[in-house]
C-alpha positions in Angstrom: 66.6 93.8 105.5 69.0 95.7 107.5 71.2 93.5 110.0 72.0 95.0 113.0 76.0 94.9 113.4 76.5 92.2 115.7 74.2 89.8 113.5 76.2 91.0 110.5 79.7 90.1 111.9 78.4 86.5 113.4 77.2 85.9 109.8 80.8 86.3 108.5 82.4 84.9 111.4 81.6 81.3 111.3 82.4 79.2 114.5 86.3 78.2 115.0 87.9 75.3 116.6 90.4 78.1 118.4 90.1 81.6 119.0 93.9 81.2 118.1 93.4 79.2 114.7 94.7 80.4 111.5 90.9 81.7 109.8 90.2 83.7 113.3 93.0 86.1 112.4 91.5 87.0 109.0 89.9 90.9 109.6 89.8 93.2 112.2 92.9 95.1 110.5 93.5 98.5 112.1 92.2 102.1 111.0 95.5 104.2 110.3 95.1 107.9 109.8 97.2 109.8 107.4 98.3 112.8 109.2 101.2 113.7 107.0 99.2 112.8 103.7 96.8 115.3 104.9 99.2 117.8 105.4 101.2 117.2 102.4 98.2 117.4 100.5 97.0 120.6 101.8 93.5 119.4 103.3 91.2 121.4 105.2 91.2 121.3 109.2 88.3 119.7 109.1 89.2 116.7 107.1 90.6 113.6 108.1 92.1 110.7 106.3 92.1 106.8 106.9 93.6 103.9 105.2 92.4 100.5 106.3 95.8 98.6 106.7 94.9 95.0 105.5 98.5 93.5 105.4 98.0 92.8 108.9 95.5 90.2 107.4 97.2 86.2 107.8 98.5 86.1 104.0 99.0 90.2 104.0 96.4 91.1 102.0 92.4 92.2 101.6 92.0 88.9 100.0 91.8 86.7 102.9 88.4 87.9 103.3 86.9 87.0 99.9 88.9 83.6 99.5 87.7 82.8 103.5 84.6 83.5 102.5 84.5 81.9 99.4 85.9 78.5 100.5 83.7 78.6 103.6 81.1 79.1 101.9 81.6 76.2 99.1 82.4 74.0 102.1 78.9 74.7 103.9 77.2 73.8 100.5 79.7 70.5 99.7 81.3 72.0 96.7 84.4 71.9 98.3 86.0 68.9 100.3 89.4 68.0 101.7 91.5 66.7 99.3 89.9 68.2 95.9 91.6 71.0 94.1 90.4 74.5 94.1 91.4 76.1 90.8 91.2 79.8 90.2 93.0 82.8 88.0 95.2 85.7 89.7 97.0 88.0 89.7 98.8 87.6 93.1 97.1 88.8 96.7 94.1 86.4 95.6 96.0 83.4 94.8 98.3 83.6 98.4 95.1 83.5 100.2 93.7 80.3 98.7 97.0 78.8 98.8 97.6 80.1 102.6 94.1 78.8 103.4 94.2 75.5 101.3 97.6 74.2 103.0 95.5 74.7 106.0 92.9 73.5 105.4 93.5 70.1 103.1 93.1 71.4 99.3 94.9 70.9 96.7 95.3 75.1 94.4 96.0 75.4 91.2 96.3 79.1 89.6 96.4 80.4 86.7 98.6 83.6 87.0 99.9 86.0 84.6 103.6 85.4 83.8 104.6 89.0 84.9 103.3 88.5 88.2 106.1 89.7 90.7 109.0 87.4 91.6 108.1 88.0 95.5 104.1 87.2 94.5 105.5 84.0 92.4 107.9 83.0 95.3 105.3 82.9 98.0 103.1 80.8 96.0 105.4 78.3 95.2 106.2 78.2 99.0 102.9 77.6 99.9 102.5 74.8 97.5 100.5 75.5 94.8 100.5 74.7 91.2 100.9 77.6 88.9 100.1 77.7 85.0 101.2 81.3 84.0 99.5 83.0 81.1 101.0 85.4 78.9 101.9 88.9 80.0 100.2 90.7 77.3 97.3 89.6 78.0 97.1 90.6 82.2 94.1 89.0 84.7 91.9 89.0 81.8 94.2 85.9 80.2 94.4 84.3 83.8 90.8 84.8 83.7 90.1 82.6 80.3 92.8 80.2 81.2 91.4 79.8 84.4 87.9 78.5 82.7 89.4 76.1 80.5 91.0 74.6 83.1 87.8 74.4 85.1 86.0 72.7 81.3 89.1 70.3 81.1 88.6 69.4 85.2 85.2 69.0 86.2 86.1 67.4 89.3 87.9 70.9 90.8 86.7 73.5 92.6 86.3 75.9 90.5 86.0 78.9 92.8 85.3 82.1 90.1 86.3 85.4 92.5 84.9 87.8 89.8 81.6 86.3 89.7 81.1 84.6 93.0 78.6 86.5 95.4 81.0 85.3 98.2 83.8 87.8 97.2 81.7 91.2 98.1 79.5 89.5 100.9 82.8 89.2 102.7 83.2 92.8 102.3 79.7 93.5 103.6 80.0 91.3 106.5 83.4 92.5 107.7 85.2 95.3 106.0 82.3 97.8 106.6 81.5 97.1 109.6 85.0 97.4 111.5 85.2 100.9 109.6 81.7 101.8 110.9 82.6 100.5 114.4 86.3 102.2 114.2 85.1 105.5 112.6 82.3 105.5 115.3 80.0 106.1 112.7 81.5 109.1 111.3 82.5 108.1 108.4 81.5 110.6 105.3 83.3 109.5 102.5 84.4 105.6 101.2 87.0 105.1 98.7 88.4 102.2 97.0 90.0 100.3 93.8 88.2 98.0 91.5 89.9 94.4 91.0 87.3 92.1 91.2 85.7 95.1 92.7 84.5 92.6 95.7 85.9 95.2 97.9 84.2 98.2 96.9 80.8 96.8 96.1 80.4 94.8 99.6 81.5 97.5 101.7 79.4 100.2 100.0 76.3 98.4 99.9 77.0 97.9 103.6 78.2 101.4 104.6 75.0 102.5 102.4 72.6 100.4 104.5 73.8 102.1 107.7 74.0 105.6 106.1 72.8 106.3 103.0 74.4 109.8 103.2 77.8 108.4 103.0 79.4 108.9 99.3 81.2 106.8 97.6 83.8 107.0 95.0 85.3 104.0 92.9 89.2 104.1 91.4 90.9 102.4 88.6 93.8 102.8 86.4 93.1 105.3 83.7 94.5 103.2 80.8 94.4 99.0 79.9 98.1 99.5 79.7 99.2 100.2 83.6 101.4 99.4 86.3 98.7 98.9 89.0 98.4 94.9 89.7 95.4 94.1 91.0 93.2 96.7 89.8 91.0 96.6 86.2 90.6 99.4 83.3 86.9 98.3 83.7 86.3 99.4 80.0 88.2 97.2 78.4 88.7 94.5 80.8 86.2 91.1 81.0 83.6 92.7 83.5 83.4 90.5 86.5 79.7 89.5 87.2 79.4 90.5 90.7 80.8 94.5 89.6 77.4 96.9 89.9 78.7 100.2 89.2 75.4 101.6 90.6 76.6 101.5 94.1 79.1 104.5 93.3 78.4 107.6 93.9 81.2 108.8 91.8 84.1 107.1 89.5 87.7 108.2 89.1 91.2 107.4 87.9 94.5 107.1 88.5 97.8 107.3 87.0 100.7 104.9 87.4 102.8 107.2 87.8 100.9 109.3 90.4 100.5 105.6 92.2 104.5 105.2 92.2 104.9 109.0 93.8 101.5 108.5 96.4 103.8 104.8 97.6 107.3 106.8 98.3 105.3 109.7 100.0 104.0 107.0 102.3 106.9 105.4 102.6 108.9 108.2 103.7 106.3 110.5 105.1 104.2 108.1 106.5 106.4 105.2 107.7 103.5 103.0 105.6 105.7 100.5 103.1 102.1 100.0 100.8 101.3 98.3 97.7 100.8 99.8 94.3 97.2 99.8 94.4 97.2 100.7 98.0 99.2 103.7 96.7 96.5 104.6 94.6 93.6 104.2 96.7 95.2 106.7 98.8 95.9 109.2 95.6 92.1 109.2 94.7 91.4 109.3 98.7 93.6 112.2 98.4 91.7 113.7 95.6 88.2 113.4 97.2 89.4 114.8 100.3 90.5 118.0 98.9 86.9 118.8 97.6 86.0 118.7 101.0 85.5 121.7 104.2 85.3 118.8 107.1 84.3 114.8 106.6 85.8 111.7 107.6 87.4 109.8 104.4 88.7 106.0 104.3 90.1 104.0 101.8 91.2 100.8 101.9 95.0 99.9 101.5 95.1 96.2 100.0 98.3 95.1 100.9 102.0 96.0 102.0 104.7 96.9 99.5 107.2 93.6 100.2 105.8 91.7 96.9 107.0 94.3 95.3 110.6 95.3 95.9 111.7 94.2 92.6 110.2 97.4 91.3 112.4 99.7 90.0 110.9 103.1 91.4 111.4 101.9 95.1 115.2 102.9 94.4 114.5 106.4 93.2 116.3 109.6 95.2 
């Protein structure tokens, strides 16, 4: 049934104790347009170009809204409880927002994280308190993934909160993300672009955008190769599929190149004044590539997070 917007933010917006509490910052990040982008990349007149700037989220990332939702929602149906543990795999972004939330809120985190996560991700974790079992590099989020369910065998007494297969991750998406770019669009929205991680973010805010307009399109990005420098995002072929992906939702599918990720994240930096994230980077490349397909429409990706977790890249010091 559709939900009128106000109904739909109310349902993600549980009560606080303060308007000014930690939780009640999570969303309503701004709308930036990409001026420069659009004229770098030679796009029509008629064509403009957003990028949802979620580092202005508490933890400085999209992921506030999934893990808020997530352990709101195990709270409302006793899974979760002060004092237990909640245990989950990560590769970074997901992992800061339970450990931001759960030094908040009375939990104990434990992670499992892959052992080439970056020293700035690993640092911040640490700082918030959690306890970190890295996995081996080779084997990226998908070895998190299985460490992360032994853990939860070996434990049954944790929290075992499952982002790739917990409905919580994309509801949060429908709830929130898609309606703030419906509301900040003013319904003009044409075209919605976005990575796939634990593709919460993509498949909440489509099936919501969908529900208000079904003539929006939608087009879903991820690395072109297993082997890639894009954290956060999967090669959906050969990665574990997470349970709550539905590839149905997409209107089309593309890819993107590390390489073209590195070169979209100086553009921005330099063109844009916008310091984003490798995947962020991307988002906008494939944004980028939509957009140029197009006489006049309204295009908006999301940009996950900033790019200060990852200054230890090398490319950030390129001429």
């Amino acid at each position: 049934m559709l939900q009128t917007l106000e109904q739909s933010v109310s349902t993600f917006q549980a009560q606080s104790a303060s308007k000014n509490s930690l939780e009640a910052q999570v969303g309503n990040t701004p709308l930036l347009r990409l001026e420069h982008i659009e004229k770098a990349s030679g796009l029509a007149p008629g064509v403009a170009l957003y990028g949802k700037a979620e580092w202005f989220n508490p933890s400085g990332s999209v992921k506030d809204r999934a893990a808020l939702n997530i352990v709101r929602t195990a709270e409302w149906g006793g899974k979760l409880r002060r004092g237990m543990t909640l245990l989950d795999s990560t590769s970074g972004n997901m992992g800061i927002a339970y450990a931001m939330l759960g030094a908040a809120r009375g939990y104990k985190v434990k992670l499992a994280v892959p052992s080439n996560a970056s020293p700035e991700r690993v640092a911040i974790l640490k700082a918030y308190g959690a306890d970190l079992e890295l996995t081996d590099p080779l084997e990226g989020s998908d070895g998190a993934l299985r460490e992360a369910r032994r853990l939860a065998e070996e434990h049954p007494d944790f929290f075992y909160a499952d982002q790739y297969n917990n409905p919580a991750n994309w509801q949060a998406h429908y709830h929130s993300t898609a309606n703030e770019i419906w509301a900040q669009t003013k319904g003009e929205i044409t075209h919605f672009v976005a990575g796939l991680g634990t593709s919460g973010t993509f498949v909440g805010t489509t099936r919501r955008l969908k529900e208000l307009n079904s003539d929006i399109k939608t087009t879903s990005m991820q690395p072109d190769s297993p082997f890639n420098g894009i954290e956060g995002l999967k090669h959906m072929p050969t990665a574990i599929r997470p349970g709550i992906y539905d590839e149905t939702v997409a209107d089309a599918q593309t890819v993107v190149r590390t390489e073209d990720a590195y070169k979209m994240a100086l553009l921005l930096a330099r063109c844009e004044g916008l310091f984003v994230g490798i995947s962020a980077a991307a988002a906008v490349t494939a944004a980028v590539e939509v957009a140029r397909e197009l006489e006049e429409g309204v295009v908006v990706t999301v940009l996950p997070d900033n790019g200060f977790k990852y200054l230890s890249e090398k490319f950030w010091n390129e001429k």
